[in-house]
C-alpha positions in Angstrom: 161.5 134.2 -46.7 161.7 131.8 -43.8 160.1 133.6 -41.0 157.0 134.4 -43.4 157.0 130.5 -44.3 156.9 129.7 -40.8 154.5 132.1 -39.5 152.4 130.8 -42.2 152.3 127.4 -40.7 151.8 128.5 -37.8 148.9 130.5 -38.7 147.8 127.1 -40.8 148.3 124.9 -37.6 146.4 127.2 -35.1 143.5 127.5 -37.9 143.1 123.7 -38.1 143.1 123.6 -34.2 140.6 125.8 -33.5 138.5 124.3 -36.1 138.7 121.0 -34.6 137.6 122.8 -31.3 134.8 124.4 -32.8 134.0 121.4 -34.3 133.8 119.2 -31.3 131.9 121.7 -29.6 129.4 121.8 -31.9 129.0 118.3 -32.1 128.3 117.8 -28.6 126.4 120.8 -28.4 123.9 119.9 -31.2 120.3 118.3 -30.2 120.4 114.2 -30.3 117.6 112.4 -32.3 116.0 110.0 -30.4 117.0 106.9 -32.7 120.9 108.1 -31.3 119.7 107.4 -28.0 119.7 103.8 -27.0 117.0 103.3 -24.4 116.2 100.7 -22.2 113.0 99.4 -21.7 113.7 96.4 -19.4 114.0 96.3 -16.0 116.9 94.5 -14.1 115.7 92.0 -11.5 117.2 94.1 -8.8 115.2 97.4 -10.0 111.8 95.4 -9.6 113.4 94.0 -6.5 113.7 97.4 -5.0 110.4 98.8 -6.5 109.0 95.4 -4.3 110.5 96.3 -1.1 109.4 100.1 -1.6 105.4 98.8 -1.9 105.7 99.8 -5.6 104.9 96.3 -6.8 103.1 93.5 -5.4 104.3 89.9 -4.6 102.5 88.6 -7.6 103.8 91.2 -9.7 107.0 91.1 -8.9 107.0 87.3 -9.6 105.5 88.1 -12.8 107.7 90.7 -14.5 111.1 88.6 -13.1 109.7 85.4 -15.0 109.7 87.9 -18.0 112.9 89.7 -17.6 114.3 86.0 -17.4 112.4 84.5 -20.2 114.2 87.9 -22.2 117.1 87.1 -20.9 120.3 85.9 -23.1 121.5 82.7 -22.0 125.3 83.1 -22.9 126.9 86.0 -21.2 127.9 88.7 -23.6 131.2 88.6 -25.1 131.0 84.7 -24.6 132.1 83.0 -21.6 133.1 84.2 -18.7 136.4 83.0 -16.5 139.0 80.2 -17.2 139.0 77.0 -18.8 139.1 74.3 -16.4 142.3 72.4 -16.8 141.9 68.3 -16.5 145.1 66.7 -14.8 146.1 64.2 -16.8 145.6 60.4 -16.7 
């Protein structure tokens, strides 16, 4: 009676496994939609620096899509400020 029990849980435990394999596989393996790809449309300054220095973009350009990526720009950092608090000695 016990070895049957415990083969059965085995068998149970290896099904289960290889299920979550498949699974996983499968997952990844599957076609995205579009809307589960997060694309960015923006340009960092340094990207339209380097397509400045490679002739790509011209001065005025350049000056151009920076004053936009800026005016787009958040003005906190995200995940709120950065570094330490600045302890005052006391008085």
């Amino acid at each position: 009676m016990f070895f049957s029990t415990s083969i059965l849980l085995t068998a149970v435990f290896c099904a289960f496994l290889i299920l979550i394999v498949v699974a996983r596989t499968l997952r990844r393996l599957r076609p995205r939609k579009l809307s589960d790809i997060q694309l960015q449309a923006d340009f960092s300054i340094e990207e339209l620096h380097k397509l400045h220095l490679a002739g790509d973009l011209s001065a005025e350009e350049f000056e151009r899509a920076k004053e936009s990526v800026l005016k787009r720009a958040p003005d906190k950092p995200p995940g709120g400020a950065r570094g330490f608090a600045v302890v005052q000695k006391p008085e």
